[in-house]
C-alpha positions as CSV (number, residue, x, y, z in Angstrom):
1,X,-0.2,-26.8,-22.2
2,X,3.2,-27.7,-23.4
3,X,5.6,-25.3,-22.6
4,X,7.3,-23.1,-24.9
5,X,11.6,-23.6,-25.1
6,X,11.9,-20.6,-26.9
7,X,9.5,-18.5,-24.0
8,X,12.0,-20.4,-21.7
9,X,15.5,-19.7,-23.2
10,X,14.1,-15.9,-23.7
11,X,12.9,-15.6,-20.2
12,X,16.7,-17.6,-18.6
13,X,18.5,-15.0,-20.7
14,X,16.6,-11.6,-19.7
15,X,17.0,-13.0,-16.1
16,X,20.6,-13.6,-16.2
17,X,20.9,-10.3,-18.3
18,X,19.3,-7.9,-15.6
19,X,15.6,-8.0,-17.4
20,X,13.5,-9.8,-15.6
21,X,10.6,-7.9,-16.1
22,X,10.5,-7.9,-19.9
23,X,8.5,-11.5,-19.9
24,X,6.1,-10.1,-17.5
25,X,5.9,-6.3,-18.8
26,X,4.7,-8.0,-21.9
27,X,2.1,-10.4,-20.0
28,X,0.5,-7.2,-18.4
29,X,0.3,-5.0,-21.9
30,X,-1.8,-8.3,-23.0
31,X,-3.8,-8.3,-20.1
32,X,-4.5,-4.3,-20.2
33,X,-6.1,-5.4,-23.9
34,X,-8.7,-7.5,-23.3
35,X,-12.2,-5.9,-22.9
36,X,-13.5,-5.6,-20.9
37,X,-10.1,-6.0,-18.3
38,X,-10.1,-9.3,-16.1
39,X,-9.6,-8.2,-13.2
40,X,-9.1,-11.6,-11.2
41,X,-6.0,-11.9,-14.1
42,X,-4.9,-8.2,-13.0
43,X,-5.2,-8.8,-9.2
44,X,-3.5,-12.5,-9.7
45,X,-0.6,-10.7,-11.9
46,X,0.2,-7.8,-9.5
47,X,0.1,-10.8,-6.8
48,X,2.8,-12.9,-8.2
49,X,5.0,-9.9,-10.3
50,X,5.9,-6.3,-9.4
51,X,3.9,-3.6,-11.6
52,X,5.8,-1.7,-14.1
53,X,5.8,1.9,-13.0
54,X,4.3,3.2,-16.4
55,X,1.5,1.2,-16.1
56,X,0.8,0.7,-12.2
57,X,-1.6,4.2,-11.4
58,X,-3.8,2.8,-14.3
59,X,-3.9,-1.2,-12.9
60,X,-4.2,0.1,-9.5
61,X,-7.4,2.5,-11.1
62,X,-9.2,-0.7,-12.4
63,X,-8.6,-2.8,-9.6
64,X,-9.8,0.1,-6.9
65,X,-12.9,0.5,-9.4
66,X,-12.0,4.1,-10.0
67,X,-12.3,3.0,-14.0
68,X,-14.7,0.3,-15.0
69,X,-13.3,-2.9,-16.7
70,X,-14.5,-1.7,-20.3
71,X,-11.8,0.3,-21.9
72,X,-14.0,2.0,-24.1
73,X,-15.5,3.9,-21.1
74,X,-12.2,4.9,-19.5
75,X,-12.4,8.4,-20.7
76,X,-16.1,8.9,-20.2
77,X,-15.9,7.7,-16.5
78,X,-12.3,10.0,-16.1
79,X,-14.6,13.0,-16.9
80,X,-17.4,12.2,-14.2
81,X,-14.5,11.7,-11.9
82,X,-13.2,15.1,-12.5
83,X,-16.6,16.7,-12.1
84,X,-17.4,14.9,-9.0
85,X,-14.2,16.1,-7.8
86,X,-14.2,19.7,-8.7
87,X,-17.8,19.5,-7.3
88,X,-16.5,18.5,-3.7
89,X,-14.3,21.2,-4.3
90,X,-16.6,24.1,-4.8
91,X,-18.7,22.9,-2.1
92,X,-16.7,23.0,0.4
93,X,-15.0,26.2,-0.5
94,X,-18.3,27.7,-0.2
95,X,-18.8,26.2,3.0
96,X,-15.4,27.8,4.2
97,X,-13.7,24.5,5.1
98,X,-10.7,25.1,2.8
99,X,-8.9,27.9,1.4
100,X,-6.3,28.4,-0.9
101,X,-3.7,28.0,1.7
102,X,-4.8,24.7,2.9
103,X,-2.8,21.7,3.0
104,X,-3.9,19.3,-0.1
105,X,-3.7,16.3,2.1
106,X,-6.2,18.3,4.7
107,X,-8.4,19.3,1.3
108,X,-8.1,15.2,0.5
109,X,-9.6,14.8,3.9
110,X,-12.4,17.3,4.4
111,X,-13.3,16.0,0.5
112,X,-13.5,12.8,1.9
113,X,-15.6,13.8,5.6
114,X,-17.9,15.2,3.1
115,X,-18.6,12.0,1.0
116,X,-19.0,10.2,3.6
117,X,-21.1,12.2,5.9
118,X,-18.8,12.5,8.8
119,X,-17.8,16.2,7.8
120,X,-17.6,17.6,11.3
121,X,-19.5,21.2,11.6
122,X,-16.9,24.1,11.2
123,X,-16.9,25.1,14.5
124,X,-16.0,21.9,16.0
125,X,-13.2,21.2,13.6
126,X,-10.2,20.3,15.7
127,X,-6.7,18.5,15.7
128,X,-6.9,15.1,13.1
129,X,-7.6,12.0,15.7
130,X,-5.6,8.8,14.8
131,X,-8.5,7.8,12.6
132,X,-7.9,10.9,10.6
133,X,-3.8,11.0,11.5
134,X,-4.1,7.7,9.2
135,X,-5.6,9.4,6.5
136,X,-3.3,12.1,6.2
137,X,-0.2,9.6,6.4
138,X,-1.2,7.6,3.4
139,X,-2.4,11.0,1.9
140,X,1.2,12.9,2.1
141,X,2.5,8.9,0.5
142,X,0.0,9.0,-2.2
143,X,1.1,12.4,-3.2
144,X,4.4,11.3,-3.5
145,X,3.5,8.6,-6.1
146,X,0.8,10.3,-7.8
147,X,1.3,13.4,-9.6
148,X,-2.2,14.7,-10.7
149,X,-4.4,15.8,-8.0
150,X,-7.9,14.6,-8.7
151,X,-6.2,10.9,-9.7
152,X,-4.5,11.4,-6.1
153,X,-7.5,11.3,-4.5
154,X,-9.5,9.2,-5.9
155,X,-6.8,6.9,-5.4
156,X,-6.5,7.7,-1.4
157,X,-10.3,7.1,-1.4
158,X,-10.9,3.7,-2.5
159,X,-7.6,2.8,-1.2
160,X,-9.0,3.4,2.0
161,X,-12.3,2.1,1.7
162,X,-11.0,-0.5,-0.2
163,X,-8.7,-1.4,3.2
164,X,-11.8,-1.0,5.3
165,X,-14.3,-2.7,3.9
166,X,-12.2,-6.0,2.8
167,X,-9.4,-5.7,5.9
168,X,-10.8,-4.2,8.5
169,X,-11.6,-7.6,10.3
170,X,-8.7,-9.1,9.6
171,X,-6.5,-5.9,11.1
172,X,-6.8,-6.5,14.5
173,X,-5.7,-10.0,14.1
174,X,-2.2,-9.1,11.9
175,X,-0.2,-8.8,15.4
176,X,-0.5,-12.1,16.2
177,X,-0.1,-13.3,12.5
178,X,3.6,-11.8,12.9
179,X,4.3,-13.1,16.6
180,X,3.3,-16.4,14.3
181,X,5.6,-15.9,11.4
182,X,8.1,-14.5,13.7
183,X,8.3,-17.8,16.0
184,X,9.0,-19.6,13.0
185,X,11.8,-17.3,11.5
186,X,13.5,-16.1,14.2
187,X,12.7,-17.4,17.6
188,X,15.6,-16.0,19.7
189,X,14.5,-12.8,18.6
190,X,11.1,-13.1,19.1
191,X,11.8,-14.5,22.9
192,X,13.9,-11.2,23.3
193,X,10.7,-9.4,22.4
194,X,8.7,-10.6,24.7
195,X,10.6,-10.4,27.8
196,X,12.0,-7.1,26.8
197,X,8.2,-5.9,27.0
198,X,8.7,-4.5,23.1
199,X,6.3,-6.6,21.1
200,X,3.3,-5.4,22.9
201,X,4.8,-2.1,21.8
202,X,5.8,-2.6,18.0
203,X,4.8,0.7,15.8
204,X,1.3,-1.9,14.7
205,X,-0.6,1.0,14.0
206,X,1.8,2.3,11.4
207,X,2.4,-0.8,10.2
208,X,-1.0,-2.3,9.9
209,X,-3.2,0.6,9.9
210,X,-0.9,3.1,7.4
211,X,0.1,0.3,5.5
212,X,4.1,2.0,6.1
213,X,2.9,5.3,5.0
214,X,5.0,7.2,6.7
215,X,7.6,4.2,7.6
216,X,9.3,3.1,3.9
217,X,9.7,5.9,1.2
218,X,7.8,5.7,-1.5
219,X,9.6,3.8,-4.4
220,X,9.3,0.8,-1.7
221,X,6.2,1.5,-0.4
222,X,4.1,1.3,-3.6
223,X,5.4,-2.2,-4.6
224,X,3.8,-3.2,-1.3
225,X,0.6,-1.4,-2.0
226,X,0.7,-3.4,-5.5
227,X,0.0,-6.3,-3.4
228,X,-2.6,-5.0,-0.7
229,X,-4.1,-3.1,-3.7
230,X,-4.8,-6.5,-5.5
231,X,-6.4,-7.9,-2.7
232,X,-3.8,-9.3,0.3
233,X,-3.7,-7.4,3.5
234,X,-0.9,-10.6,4.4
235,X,1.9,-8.5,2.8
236,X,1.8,-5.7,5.4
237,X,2.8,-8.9,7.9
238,X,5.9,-10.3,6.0
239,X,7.3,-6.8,5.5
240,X,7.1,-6.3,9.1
241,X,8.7,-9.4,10.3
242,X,11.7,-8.6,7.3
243,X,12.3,-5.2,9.1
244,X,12.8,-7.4,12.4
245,X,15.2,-9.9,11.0
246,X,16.8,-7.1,9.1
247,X,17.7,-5.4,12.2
248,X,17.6,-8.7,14.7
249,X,21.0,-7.6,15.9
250,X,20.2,-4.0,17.1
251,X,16.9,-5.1,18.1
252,X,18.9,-7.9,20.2
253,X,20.7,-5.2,21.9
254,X,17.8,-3.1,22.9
255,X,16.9,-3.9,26.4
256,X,13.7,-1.2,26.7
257,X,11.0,-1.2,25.0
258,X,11.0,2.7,23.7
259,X,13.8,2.3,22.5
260,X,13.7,-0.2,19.7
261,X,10.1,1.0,19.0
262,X,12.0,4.9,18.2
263,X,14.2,3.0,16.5
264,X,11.2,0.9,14.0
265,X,9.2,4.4,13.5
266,X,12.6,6.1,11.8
267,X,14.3,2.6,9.7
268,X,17.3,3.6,7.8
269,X,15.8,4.5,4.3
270,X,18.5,3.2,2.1
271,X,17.7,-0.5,2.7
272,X,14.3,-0.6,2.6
273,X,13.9,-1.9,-1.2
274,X,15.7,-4.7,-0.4
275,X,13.9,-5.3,2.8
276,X,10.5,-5.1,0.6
277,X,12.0,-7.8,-1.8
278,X,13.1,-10.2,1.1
279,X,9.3,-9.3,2.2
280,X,7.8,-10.6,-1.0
281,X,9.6,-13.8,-1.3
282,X,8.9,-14.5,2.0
283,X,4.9,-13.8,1.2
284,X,5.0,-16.0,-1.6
285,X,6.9,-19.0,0.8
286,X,4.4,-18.7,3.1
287,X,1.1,-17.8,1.4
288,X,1.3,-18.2,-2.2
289,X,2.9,-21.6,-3.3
């Protein structure tokens, strides 16, 4: 197909402008009109361009299967997902699991136990394990994105599940995957890793298993959900290695091991979108030409 000059003069002149996203905000609003939606054209589109925020809850929705890919059952579906919520509710209100003055994100949790049979008894409930600490961590995020409660946790649902059944293989092995990327980048720093004893130590868990929930506030954390969202778990590993070159010269100067790892659970916040933006561009040199 030949390509349009007039597409490409408009598209040079919103970039140099400061509107980059125009091009692309108007490729998506074509995309979110075709029925039903294709979502391999969603999932590619959220791969290669950041979401516009007034449409990403809904294309994260469709892609999560939380709404079908026919528009014309959007609403229909939205109701059975507010009765299956209020249901899960009720039930374990009755059951004296929650109260009103119960945490949301613990409600998201024991809603969640309950649909998928692992709701412990009541009288063995007990302090969250890590399984559960990683729950609530992407739970107290999610809220922070998503204003309406029963969209909140749906969304925390197959967001999880989502991560489980598609990554959970591929977790374990993300480690290496940076030491990898990291050799490449920024040797010195990686040597200095090792023989300091601090990459055995790096905060993995909340990188890898809370997706930064927790680690990057939430304007910069959901643009890197846009990508694990639409299928790549390969993001989590370039935003990690960014936040070690971003910070190669204090890491440099850490000799133990607890320290720079105190130091990687508590980032300074203010940097973090362009650390996610250095992330991306290093994803797509790496993994997506």
């Amino acid at each position: 197909m030949a390509d349009d000059p007039q597409r490409n003069f408009r598209s040079a002149y919103y970039e140099k402008v400061g509107f980059r996203g125009v091009e692309e905000k108007k490729s998506l609003e074509i995309l979110l009109k075709d029925n039903p939606l294709d979502l391999e054209k969603l999932s590619t589109f959220s791969q290669r361009f950041p979401l516009p925020s007034m449409y990403r809850i809904h294309v994260w929705k469709v892609l999560l299967g939380i709404l079908p890919p026919h528009n014309d059952s959007h609403s229909l579906v939205g109701g059975y997902r507010k009765e299956q919520y209020q249901d899960i509710l009720e039930a374990l209100e009755v059951m004296r699991y929650i109260n009103p003055s119960t945490p949301s994100t613990h409600v998201y949790l024991r809603m969640f136990q309950l649909e998928t049979l692992v709701l412990p008894r009541c009288s063995e409930t007990s302090a969250p394990d890590e399984e559960n600490e990683d729950f609530l961590s992407i739970s107290r995020a999610m809220e922070e994105i998503v204003d309406d409660p029963i969209d909140c946790y749906w969304l925390i649902k197959c967001f999880i599940h989502q991560f489980n059944t598609k990554f959970g293989d591929s977790v374990p092995h993300l480690p290496k995957s940076l030491e990898h990327y990291l050799s490449q980048e920024e040797p010195r720093l990686l040597t200095h890793l090792k023989t300091s004893g601090t990459l055995a130590q790096l905060p993995y868990g909340l990188w890898f298993r809370r997706c930064f929930a927790g680690c990057l506030p939430e304007s910069s954390l959901q643009r890197v959900w846009d990508k694990v969202i639409s299928g790549s778990c390969k993001i989590l590993v370039f935003v990690a290695l960014e936040i070690l070159l971003s910070y190669k010269i204090m890491l440099m100067g850490i000799s133990r091991p607890e320290g720079a790892v105190r130091f990687l659970c508590n980032i300074p916040q203010e940097n973090t979108d362009a650390i996610v933006t250095k992330a991306i561009d290093l994803w797509h040199k790496y993994c997506l030409q």
